[in-house]
N, C-alpha and C positions, 0 to 999 in steps of 0.2 A: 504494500500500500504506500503509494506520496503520500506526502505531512512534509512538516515545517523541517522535521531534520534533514532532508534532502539539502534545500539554500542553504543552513550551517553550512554542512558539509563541505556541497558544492564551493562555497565562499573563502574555505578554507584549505582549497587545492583538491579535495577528494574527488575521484571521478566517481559518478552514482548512478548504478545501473538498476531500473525497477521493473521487476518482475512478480507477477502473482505467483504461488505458492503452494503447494499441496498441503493442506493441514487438517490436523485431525481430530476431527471435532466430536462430541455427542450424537447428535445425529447421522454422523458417517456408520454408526455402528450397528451395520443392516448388514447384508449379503449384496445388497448394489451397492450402498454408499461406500461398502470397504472395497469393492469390484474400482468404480469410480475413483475414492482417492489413490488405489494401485496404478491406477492409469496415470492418473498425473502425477504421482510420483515419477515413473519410468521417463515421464517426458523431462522431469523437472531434474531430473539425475541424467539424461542425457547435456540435456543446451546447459546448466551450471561444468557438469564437466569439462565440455568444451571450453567455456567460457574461461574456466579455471589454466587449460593448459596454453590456449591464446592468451592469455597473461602473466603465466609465469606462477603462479601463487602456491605459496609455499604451506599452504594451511589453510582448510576450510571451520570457520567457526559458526555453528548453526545456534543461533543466539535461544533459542527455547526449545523447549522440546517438544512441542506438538508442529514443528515442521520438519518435515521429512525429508525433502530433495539433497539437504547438505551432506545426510548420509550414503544416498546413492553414489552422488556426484564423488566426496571422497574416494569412495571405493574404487571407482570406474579411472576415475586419474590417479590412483595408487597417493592418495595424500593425505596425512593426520587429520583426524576428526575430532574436534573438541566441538560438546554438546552439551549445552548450558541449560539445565535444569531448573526450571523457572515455576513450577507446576508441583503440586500435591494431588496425587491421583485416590483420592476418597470417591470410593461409588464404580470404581472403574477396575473393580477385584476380577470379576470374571476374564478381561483380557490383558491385567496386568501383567501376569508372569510371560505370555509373548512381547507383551511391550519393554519388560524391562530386558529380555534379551536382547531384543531389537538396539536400546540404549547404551546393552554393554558393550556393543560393535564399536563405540568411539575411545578413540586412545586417551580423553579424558574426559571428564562432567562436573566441572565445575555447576556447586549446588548453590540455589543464593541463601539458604537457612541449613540448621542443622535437621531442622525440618523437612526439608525436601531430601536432604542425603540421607536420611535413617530409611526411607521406605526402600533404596535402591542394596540395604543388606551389607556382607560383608565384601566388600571388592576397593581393593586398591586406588580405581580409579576415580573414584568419584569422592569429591572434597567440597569442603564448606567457601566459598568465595562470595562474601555480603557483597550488596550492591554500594557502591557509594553515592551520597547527594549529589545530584545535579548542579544545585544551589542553595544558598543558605536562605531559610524561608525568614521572610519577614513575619512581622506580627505588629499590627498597627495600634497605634493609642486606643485605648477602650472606649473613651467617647465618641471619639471621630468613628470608629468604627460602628459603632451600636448604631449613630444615628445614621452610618448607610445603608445601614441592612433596617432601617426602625426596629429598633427594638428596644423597651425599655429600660434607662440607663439603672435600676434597679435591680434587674430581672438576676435571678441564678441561670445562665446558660448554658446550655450541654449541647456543643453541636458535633455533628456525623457529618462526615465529608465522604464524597464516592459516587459510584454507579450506584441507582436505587437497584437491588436484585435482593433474590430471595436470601442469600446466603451474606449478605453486609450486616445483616442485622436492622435495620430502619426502625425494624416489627418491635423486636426485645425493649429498643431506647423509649418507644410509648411507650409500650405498655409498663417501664421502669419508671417512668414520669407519673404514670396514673398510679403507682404504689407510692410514690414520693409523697404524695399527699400537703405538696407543698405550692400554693395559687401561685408563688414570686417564681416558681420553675419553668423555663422554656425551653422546649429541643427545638435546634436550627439544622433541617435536614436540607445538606447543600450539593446538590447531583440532580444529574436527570437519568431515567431507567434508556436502556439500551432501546433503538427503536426497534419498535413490534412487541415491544416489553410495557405498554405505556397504563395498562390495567396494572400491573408492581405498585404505583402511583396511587392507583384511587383506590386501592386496597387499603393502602396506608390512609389514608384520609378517610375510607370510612371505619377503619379500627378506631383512629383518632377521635371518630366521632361516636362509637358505639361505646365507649371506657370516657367520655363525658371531656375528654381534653385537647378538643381541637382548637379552641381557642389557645391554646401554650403550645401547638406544634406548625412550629412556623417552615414551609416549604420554599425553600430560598429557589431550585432550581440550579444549574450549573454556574458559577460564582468564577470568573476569571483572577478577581482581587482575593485570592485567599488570604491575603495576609489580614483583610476585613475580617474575615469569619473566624482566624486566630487570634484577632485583637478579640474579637466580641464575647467570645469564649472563655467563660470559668473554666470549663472541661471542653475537651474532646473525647466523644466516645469511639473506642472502635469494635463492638460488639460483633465481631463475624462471629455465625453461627457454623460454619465449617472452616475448616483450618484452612488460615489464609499462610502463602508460601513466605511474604515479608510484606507486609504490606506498607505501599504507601505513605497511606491518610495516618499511620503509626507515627510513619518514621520522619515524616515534615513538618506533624504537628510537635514530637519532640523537641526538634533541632531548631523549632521554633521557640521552644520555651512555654509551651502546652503541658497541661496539668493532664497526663492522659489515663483513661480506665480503657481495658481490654481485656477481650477473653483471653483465656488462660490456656492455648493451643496453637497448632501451626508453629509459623515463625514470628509471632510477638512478643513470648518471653525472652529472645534474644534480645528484640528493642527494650521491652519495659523492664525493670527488677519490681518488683512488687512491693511496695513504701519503702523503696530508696527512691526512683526514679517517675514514679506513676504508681497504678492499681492494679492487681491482674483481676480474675472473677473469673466463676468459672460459665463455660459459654451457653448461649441459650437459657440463662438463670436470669430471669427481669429483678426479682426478686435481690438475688447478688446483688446486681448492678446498682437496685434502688440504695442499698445499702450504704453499699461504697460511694453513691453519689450524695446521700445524705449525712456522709461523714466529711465528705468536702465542703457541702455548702455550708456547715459550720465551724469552717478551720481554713480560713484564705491562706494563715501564713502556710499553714502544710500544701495547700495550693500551690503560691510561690515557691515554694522549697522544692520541691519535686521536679517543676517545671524547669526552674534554675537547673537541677541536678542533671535532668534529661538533656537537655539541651548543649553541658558540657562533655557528657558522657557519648551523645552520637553523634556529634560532628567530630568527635576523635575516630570512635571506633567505627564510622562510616564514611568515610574522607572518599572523595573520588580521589585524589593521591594514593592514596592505602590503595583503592579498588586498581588502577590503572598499572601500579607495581607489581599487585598479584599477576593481572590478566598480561603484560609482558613477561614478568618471570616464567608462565606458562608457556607463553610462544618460546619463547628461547629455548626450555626442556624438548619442546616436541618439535621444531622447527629447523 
């Protein structure tokens, strides 16, 4: 797919060639759709091939693992494969044990959690490699914020940042609001659902409205100024209800200086420490969460303190420096 990191790139000397992709989705997992992405695999493993030996390249790196052609393409031009596991395969037991053989064909798999590398067992190859920040998130004045998004400059806010989808959690942060039992509580849900996903949405809104608290759940929509919705923020919640690989909306609202609560799965406990740095909970628990949120809304300094703590603790241990050192130390071993 284009996107913006093409012009980077481009701008920066990089030549950038875009092709679509065979990938492997939920739905591929039919007797035609797996027919189907075979097929484009085969094709996607030939012209990357090629491509590979018309320019010389010393190493194919297929950045996630639900794309397939990088491994053809390796094979077919005899060249190291590093496959970056980006993915927590819950739900997908029946074709895992072919998939993860499929994964151990590459010479390595850098994991972005320890998370993702514990499902792939005992094998040499595959190591923990965090992502590092992009950039360092801002976080705006609490007034100037509140009044962009209106919200009252009183309020307790608990906002969710993300794709609205079933498994973000949205659903948990209500209905942890409607156990708060507290009228000054707001959730600020900042995302929009994927299109064709736009019922995720009114689902949310009519939970809000059947648990009597749709007036405190304010639907910001997709929010380009996040550093508004980190300034307006008591808390950030990241309530995923299935283990997320590293998430995100964790790891920006830390490095932001975000007071964060999260379920207690996946790869978040790598971001949060549990009242050193944020809250864990355990996931799918509204209940938890009310708890943990109503221990915040009465203790700002432990607010503060946490926030402070996260904020020094992952822009250390998540540096694009750090990250950019692992992943050439890598090319050099295999390269």
């Amino acid at each position: 797919m284009d996107g913006e990191l093409r012009a980077d790139l481009a701008a920066a000397g990089v030549e950038v060639l875009v092709r679509p992709l065979a990938v492997l989705r939920r739905a591929s997992m039919s007797p035609l759709g797996l027919a189907r992405t075979g097929a484009a695999l085969a094709r996607d493993a030939g012209v990357l091939a090629r491509l590979a030996r018309a320019r010389g390249v010393a190493l194919v790196h297929t950045n996630t693992s639900v794309t397939l052609g990088g491994a053809g393409a390796a094979r077919v031009a005899r060249l190291p494969h590093v496959w970056h596991v980006r993915e927590i395969y819950a739900g997908f037991e029946r074709y895992w044990p072919t998939y993860r053989r499929l994964l151990l064909s590459a010479e390595a798999l850098p994991c972005v959690s320890q998370a993702t590398r514990a499902q792939l067992g005992a094998t040499a190859k595959a190591h923990v490699l965090h992502d590092g920040l992009a950039l360092t998130p801002a976080r705006a004045e609490r007034g100037a914020a509140r009044a962009a998004l209106d919200l009252p400059a009183d309020a307790f806010v608990v906002a969710i940042l993300g794709r609205i989808s079933s498994w973000k959690g949205q659903d948990v942060l209500i209905r942890a609001l409607a156990q708060l039992g507290d009228e000054g509580a707001v959730a600020l849900i900042a995302g929009d659902p994927w299109r064709g996903e736009e019922r995720r949405l009114e689902e949310l809104r009519a939970l809000a409205g059947s648990l009597g608290v749709a007036d405190r759940v304010r639907f910001a929509g997709f929010r380009p100024d996040v550093e508004n919705v980190y300034g307006a923020a008591d808390v950030v919640a990241v309530p995923s209800t299935q283990p997320d690989p590293l998430p995100n909306a964790a790891l920006e609202a830390a490095a932001a200086g975000c007071c964060v609560v999260a379920a207690d799965h996946g790869g978040l406990p790598e971001i949060i420490a549990d009242r050193v740095t944020g809250r864990l909970v355990p996931p799918g628990d509204p209940a938890a969460l009310a708890r943990a949120l109503a221990d915040l809304r009465a203790d700002s300094g432990t607010r503060g303190r946490f926030g402070a703590a996260a904020a020094a603790d992952v822009r250390a241990r998540f540096s694009a420096a750090r990250m950019m050192a692992q992943v050439q130390e890598l090319y050099d071993r295999l390269a």
